[in-house]
ZATI-236382 format. One record per atom (N, C-alpha, C): x, y, z; residue in three letters; residue number from 0; atom name. Coordinates in steps of 0.2 Angstrom, whole numbers, plus 2048, in hexadecimal, padded with zeros to 3 digits. Layout:
<vexmis>
+-----+-----+-----+------+------+------+
!   u !   v !   w ! resn ! resi ! name !
+-----+-----+-----+------+------+------+
!   X !   Y !   Z !  ala !  NUM !   CA !
...
+-----+-----+-----+------+------+------+
</vexmis>
This chain:
<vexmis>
+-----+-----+-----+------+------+------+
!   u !   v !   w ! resn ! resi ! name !
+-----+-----+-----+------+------+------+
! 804 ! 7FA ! 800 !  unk !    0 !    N !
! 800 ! 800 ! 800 !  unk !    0 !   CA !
! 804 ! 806 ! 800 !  unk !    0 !    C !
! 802 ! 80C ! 7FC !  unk !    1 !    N !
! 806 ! 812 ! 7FD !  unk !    1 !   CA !
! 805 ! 817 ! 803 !  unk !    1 !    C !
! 80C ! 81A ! 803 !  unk !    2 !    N !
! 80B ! 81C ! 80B !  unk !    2 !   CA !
! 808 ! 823 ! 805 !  unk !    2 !    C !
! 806 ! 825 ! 802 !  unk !    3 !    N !
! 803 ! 82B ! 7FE !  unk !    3 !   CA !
! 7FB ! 829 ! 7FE !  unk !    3 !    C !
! 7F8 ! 82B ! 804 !  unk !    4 !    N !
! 7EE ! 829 ! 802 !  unk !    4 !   CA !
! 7ED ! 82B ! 7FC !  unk !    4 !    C !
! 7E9 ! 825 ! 7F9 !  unk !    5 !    N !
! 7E6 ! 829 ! 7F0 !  unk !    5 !   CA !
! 7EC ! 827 ! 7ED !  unk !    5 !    C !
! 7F1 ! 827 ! 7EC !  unk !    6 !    N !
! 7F5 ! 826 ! 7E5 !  unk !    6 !   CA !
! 7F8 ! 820 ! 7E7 !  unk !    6 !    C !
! 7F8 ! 81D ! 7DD !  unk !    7 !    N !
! 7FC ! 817 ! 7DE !  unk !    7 !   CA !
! 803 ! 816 ! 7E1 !  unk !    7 !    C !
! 806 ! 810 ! 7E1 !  unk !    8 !    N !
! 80C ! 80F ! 7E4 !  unk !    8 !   CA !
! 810 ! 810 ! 7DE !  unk !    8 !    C !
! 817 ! 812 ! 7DD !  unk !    9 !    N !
! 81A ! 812 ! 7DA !  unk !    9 !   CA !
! 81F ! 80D ! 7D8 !  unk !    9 !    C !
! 824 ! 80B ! 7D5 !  unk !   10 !    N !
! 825 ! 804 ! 7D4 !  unk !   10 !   CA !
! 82D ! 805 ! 7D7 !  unk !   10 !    C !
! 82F ! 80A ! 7D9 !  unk !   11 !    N !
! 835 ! 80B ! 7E1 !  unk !   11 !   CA !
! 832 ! 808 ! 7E6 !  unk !   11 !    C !
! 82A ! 80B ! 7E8 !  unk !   12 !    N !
! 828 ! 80A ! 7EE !  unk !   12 !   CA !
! 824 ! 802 ! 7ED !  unk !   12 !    C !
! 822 ! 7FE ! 7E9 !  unk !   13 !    N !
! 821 ! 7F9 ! 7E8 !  unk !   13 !   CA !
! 827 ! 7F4 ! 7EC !  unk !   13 !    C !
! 82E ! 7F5 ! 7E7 !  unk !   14 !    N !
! 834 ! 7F1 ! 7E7 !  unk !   14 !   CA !
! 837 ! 7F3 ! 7EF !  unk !   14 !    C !
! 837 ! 7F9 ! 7F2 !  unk !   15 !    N !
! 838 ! 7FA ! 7FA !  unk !   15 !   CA !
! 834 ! 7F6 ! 7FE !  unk !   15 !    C !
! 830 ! 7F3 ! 7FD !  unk !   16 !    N !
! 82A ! 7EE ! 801 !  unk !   16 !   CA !
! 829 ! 7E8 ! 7FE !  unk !   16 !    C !
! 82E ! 7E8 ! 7FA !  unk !   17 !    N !
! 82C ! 7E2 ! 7F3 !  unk !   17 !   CA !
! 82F ! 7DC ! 7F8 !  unk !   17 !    C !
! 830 ! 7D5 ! 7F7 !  unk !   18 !    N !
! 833 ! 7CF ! 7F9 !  unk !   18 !   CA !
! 83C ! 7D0 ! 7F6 !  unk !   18 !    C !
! 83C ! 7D2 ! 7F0 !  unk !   19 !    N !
! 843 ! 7D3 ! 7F0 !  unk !   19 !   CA !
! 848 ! 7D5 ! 7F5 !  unk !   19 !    C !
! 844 ! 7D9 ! 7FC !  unk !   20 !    N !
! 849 ! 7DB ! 802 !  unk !   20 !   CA !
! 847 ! 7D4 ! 807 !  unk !   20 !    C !
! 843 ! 7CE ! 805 !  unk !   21 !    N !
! 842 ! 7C8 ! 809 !  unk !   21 !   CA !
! 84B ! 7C3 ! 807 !  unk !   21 !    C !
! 84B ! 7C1 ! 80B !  unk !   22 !    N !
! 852 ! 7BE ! 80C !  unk !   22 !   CA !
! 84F ! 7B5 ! 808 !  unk !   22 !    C !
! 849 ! 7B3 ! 808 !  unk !   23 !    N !
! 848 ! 7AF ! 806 !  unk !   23 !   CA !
! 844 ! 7AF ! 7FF !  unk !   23 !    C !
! 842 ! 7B6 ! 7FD !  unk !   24 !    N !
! 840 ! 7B8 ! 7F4 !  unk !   24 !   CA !
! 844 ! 7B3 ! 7F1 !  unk !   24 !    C !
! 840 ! 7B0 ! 7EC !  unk !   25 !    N !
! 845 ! 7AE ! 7E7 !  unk !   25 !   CA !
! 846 ! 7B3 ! 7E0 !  unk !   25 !    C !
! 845 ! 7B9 ! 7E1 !  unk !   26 !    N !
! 846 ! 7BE ! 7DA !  unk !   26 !   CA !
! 84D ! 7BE ! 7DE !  unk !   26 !    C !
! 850 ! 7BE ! 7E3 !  unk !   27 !    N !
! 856 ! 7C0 ! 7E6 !  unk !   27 !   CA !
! 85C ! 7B9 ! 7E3 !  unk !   27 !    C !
! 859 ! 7B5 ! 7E1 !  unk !   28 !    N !
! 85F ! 7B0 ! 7DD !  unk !   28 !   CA !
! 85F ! 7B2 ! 7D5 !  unk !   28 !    C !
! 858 ! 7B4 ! 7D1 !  unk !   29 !    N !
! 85A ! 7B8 ! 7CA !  unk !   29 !   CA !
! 85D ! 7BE ! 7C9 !  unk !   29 !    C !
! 85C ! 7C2 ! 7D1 !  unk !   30 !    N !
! 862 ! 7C6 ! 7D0 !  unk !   30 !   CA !
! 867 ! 7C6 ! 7D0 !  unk !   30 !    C !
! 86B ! 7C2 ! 7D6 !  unk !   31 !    N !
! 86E ! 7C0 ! 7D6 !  unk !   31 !   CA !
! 872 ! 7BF ! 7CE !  unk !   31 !    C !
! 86E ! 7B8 ! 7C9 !  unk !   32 !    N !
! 872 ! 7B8 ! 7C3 !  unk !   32 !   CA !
! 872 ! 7BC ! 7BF !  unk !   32 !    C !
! 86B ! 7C0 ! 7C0 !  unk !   33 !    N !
! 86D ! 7C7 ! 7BA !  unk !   33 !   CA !
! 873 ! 7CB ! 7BB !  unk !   33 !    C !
! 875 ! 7CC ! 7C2 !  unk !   34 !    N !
! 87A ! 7D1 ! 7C2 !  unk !   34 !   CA !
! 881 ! 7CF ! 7C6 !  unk !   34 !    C !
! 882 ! 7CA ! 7C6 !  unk !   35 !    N !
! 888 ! 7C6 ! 7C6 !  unk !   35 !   CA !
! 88E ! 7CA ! 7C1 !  unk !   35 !    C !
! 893 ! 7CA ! 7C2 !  unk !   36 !    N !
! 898 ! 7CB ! 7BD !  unk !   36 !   CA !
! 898 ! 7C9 ! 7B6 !  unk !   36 !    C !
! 896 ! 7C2 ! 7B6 !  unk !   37 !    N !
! 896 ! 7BF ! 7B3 !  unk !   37 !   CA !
! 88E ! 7BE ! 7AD !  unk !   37 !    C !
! 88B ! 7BE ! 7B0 !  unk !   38 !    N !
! 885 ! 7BF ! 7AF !  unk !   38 !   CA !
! 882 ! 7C4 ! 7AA !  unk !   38 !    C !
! 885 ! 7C9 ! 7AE !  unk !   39 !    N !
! 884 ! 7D0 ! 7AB !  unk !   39 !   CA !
! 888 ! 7D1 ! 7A3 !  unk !   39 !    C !
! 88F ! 7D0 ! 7A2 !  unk !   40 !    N !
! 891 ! 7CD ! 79B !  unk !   40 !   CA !
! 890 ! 7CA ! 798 !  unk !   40 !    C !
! 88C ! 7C2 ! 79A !  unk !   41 !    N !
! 88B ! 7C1 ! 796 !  unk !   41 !   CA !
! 882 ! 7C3 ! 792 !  unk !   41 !    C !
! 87E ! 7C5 ! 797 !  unk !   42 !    N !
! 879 ! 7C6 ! 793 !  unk !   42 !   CA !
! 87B ! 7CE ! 78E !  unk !   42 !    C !
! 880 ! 7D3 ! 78F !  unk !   43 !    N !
! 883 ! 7D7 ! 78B !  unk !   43 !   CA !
! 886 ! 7D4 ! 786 !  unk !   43 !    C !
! 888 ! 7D1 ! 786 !  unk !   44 !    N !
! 88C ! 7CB ! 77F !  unk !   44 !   CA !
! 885 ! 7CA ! 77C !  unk !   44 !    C !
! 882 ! 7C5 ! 780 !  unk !   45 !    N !
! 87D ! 7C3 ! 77A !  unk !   45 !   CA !
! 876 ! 7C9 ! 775 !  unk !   45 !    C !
! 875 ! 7CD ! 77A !  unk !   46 !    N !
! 873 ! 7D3 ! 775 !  unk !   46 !   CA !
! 875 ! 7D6 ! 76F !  unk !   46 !    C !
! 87B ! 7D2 ! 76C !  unk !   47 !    N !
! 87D ! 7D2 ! 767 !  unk !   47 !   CA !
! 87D ! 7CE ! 762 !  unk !   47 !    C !
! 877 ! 7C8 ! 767 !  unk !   48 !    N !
! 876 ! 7C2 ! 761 !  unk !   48 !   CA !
! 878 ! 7BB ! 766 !  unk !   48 !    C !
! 877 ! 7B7 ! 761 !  unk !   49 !    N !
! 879 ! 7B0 ! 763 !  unk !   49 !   CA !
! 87F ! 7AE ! 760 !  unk !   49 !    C !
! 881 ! 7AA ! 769 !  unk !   50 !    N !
! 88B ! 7AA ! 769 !  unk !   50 !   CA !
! 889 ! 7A0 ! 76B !  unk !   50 !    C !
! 890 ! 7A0 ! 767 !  unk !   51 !    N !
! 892 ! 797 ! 76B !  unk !   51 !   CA !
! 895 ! 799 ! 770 !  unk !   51 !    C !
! 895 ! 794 ! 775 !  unk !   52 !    N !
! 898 ! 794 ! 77C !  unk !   52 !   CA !
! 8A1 ! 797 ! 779 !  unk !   52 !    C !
! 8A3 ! 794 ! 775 !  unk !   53 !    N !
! 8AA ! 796 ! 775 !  unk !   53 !   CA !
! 8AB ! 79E ! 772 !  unk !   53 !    C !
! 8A5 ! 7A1 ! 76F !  unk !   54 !    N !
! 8A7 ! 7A6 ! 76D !  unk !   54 !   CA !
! 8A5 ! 7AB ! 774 !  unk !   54 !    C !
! 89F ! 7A9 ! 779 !  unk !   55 !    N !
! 8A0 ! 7AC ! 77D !  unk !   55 !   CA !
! 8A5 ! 7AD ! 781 !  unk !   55 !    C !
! 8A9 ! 7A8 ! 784 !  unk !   56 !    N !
! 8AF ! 7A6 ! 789 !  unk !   56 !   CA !
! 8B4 ! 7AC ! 786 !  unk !   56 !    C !
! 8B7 ! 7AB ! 77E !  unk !   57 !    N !
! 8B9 ! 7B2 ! 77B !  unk !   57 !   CA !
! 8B9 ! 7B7 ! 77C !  unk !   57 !    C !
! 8B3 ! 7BA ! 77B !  unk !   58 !    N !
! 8AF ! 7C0 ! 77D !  unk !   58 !   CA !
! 8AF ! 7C5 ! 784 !  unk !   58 !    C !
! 8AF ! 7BE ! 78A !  unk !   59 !    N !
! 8AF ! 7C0 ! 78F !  unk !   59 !   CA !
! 8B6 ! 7BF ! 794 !  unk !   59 !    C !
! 8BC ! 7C5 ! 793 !  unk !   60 !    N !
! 8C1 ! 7C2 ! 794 !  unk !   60 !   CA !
! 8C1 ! 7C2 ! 79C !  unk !   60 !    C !
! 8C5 ! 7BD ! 79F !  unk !   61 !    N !
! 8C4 ! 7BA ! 7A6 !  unk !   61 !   CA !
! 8C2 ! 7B5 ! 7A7 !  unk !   61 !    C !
! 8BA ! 7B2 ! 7A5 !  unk !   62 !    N !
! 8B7 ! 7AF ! 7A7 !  unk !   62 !   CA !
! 8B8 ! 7A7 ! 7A4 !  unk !   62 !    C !
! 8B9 ! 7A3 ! 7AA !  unk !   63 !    N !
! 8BA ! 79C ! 7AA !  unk !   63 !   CA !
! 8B4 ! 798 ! 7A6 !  unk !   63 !    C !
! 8B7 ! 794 ! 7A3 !  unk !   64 !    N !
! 8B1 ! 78E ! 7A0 !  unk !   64 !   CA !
! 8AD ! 78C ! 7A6 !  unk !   64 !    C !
! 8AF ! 78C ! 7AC !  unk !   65 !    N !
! 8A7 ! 787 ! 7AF !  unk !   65 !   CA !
! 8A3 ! 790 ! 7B2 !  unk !   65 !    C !
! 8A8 ! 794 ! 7B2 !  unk !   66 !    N !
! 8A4 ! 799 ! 7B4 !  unk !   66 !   CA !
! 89D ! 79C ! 7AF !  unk !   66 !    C !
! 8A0 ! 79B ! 7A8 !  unk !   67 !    N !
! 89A ! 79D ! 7A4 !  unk !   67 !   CA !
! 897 ! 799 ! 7A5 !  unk !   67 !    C !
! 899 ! 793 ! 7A3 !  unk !   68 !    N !
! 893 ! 78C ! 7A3 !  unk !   68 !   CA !
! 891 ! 78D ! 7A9 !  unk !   68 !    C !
! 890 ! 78F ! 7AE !  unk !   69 !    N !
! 88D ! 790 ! 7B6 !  unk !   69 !   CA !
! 887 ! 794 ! 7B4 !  unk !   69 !    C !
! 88A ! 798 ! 7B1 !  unk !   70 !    N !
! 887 ! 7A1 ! 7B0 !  unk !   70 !   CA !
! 881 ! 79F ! 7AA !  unk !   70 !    C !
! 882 ! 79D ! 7A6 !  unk !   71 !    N !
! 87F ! 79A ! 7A1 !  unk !   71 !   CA !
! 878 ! 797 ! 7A2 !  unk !   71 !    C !
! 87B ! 792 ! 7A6 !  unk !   72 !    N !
! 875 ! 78D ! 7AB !  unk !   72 !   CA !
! 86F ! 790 ! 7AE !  unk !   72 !    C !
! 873 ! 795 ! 7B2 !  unk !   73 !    N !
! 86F ! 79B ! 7B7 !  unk !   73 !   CA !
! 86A ! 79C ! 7B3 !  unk !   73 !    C !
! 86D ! 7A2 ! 7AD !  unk !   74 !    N !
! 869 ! 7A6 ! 7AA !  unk !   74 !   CA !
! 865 ! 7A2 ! 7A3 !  unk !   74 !    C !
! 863 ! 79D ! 7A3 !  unk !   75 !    N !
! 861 ! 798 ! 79F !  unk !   75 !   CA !
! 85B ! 796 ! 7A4 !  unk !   75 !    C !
! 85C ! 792 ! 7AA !  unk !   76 !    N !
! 857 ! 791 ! 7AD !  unk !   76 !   CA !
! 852 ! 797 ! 7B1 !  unk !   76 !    C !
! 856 ! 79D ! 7B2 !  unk !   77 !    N !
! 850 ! 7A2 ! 7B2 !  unk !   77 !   CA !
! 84D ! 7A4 ! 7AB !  unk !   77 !    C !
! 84D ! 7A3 ! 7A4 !  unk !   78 !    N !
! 849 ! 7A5 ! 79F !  unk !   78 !   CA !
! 84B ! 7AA ! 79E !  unk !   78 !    C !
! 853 ! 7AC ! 79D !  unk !   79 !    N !
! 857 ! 7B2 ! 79B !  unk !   79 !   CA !
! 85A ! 7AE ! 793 !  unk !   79 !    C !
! 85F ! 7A8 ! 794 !  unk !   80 !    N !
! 860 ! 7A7 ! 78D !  unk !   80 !   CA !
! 85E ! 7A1 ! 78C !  unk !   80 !    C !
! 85F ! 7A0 ! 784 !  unk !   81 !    N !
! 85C ! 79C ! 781 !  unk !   81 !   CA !
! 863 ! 795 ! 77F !  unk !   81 !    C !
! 863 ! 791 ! 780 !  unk !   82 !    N !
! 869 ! 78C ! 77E !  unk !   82 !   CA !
! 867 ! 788 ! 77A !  unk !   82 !    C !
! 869 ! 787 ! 773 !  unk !   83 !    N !
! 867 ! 783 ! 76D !  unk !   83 !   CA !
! 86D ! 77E ! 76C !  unk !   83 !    C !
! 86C ! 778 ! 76D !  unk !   84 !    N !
! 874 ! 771 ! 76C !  unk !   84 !   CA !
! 871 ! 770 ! 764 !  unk !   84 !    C !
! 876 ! 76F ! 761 !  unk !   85 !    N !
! 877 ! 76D ! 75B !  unk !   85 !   CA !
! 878 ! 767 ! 759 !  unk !   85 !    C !
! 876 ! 763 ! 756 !  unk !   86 !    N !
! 877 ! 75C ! 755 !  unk !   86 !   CA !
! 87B ! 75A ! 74F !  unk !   86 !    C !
! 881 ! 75C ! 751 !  unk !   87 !    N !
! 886 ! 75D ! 74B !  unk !   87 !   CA !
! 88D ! 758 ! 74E !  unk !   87 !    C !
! 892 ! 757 ! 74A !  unk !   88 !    N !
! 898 ! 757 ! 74B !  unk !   88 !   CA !
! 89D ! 75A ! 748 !  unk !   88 !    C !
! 89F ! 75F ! 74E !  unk !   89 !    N !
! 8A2 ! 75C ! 757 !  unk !   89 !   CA !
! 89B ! 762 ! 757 !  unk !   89 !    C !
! 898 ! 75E ! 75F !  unk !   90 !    N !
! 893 ! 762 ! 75F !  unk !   90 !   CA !
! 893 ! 76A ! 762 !  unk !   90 !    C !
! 88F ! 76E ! 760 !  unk !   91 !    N !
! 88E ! 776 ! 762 !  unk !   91 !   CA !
! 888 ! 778 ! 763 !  unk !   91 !    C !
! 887 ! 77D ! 768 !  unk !   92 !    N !
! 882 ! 780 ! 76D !  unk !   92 !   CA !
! 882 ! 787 ! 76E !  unk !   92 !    C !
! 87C ! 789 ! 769 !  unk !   93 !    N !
! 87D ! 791 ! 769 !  unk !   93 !   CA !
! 876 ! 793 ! 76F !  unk !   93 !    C !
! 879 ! 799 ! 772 !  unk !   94 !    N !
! 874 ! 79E ! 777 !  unk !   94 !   CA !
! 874 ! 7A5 ! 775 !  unk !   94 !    C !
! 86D ! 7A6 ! 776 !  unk !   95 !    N !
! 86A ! 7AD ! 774 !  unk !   95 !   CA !
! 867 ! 7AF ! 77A !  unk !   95 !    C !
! 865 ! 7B3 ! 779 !  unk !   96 !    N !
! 85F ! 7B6 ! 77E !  unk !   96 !   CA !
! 858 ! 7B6 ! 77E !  unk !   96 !    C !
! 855 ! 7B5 ! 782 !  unk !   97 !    N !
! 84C ! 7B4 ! 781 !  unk !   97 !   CA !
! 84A ! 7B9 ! 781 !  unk !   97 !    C !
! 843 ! 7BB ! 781 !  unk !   98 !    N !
! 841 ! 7C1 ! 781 !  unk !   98 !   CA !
! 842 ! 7C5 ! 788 !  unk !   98 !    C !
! 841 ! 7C0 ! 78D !  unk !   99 !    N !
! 841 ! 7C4 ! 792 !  unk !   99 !   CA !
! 84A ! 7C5 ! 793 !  unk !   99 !    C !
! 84E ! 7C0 ! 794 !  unk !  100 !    N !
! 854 ! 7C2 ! 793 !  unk !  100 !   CA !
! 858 ! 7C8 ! 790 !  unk !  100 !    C !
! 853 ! 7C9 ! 788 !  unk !  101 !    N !
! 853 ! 7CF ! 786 !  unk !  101 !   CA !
! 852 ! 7D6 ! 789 !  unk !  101 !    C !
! 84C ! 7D4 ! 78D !  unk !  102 !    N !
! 84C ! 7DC ! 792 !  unk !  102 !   CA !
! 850 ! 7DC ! 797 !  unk !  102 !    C !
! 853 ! 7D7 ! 79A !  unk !  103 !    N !
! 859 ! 7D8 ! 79F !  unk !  103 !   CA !
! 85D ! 7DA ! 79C !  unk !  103 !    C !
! 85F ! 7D7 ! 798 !  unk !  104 !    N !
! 867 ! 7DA ! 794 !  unk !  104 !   CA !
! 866 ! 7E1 ! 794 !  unk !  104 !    C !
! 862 ! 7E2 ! 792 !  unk !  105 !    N !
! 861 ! 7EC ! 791 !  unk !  105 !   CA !
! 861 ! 7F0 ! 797 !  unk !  105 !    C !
! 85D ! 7EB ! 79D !  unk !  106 !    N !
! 85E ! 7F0 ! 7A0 !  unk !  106 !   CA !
! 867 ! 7F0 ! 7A5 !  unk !  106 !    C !
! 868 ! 7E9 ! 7A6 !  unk !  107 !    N !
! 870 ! 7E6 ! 7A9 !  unk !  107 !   CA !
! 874 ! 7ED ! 7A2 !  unk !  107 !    C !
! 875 ! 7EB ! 79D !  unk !  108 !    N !
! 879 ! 7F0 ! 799 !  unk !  108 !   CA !
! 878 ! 7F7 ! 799 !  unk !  108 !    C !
! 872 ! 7FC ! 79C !  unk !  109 !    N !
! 870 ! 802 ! 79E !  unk !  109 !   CA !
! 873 ! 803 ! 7A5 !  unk !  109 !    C !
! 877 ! 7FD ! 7A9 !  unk !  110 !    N !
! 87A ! 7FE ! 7AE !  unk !  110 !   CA !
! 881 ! 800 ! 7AE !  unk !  110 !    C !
! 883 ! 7F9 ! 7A8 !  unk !  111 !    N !
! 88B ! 7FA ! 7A8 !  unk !  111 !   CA !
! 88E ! 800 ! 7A5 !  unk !  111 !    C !
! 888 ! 801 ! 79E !  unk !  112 !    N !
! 88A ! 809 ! 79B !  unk !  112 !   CA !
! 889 ! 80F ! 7A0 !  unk !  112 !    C !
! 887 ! 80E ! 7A7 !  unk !  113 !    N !
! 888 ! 814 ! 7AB !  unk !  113 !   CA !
! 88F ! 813 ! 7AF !  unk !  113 !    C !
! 890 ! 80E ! 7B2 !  unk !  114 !    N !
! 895 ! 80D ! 7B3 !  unk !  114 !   CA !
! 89B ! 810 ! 7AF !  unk !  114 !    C !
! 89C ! 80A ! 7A8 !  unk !  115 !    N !
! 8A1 ! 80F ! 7A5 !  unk !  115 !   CA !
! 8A2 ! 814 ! 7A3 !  unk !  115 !    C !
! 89D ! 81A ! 7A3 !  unk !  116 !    N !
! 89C ! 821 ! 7A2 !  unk !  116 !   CA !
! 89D ! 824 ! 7A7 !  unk !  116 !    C !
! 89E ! 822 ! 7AD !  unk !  117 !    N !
! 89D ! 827 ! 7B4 !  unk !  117 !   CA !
! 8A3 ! 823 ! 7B8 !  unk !  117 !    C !
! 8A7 ! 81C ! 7B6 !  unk !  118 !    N !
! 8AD ! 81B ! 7B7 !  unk !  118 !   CA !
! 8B1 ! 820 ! 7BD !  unk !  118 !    C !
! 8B3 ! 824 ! 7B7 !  unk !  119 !    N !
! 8BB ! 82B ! 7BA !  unk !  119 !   CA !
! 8B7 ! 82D ! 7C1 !  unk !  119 !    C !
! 8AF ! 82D ! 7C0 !  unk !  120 !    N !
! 8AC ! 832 ! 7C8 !  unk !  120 !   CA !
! 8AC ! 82A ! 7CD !  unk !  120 !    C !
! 8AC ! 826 ! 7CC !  unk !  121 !    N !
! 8AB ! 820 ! 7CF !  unk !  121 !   CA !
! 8B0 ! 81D ! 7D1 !  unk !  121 !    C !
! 8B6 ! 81D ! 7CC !  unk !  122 !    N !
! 8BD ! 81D ! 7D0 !  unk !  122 !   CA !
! 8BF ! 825 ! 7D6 !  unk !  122 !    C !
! 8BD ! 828 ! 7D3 !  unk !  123 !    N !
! 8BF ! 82F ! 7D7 !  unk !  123 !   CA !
! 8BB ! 82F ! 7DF !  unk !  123 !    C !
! 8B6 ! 82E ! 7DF !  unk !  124 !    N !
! 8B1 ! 82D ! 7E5 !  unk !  124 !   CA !
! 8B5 ! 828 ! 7E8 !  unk !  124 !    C !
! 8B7 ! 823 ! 7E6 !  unk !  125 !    N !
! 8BA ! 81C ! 7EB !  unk !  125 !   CA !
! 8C2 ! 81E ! 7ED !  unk !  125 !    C !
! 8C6 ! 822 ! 7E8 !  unk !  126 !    N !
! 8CC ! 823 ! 7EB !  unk !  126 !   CA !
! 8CA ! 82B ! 7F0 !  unk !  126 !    C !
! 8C7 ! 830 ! 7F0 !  unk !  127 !    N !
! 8C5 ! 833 ! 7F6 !  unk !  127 !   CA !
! 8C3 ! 832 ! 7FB !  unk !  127 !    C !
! 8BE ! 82C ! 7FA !  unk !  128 !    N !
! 8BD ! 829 ! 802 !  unk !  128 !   CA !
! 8C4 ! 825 ! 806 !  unk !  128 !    C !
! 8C9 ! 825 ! 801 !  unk !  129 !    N !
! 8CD ! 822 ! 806 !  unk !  129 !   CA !
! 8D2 ! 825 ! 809 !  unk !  129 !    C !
+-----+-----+-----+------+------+------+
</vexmis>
């Protein structure tokens, strides 16, 4: 209910009484994969189309094979991406993004593009506080 009599709730004041602040929510384990490190790359990788697992590991420098394949897992079972096996030889497995997957990436990459724009003030802020 809104603490404003008469007007709807807003959707800050929905999410600040929402279960996402419940320790036992499970939208708290999809966030969790949406905004992982890893997570977060690869749905901005996919945004660009459908990658085979080894073109994404490429793509994403750092990141370990069982880490993507972990990561992959995650965001597959929550109906973020899409994984198609091939029945070929040697076999090959491309992933894409669902639709819904689709509006996370956009909003996950609205975040990292803030991030890399405001970087210098975000490194700057951390090295003053210290």
């Amino acid at each position: 209910m809104s603490e404003r009599p008469g007007k709807p709730e807003t959707l800050s004041e929905k999410m600040l009484r929402g279960d996402v602040m419940a320790a036992a929510c499970p939208s708290r384990e999809i966030l969790r994969h949406l905004t992982s490190r890893w997570g977060v790359l690869v749905l901005i990788s996919l945004l660009e189309g459908t990658r085979r697992f080894s073109d994404l590991r490429r793509r994403i420098s750092g990141v370990s094979e069982r880490m993507l394949a972990e990561t992959l897992q995650a965001l597959e079972s929550d109906g973020m991406v899409l994984r198609v096996a091939h029945k070929v030889v040697p076999p090959h497995v491309d992933y894409s993004l669902t639709p819904l997957g689709r509006e996370a990436a956009l909003k996950v990459r609205a975040l990292a593009d803030w991030i890399e724009i405001n970087l210098p003030r975000i490194v700057g802020a951390g090295s003053a506080a210290a």
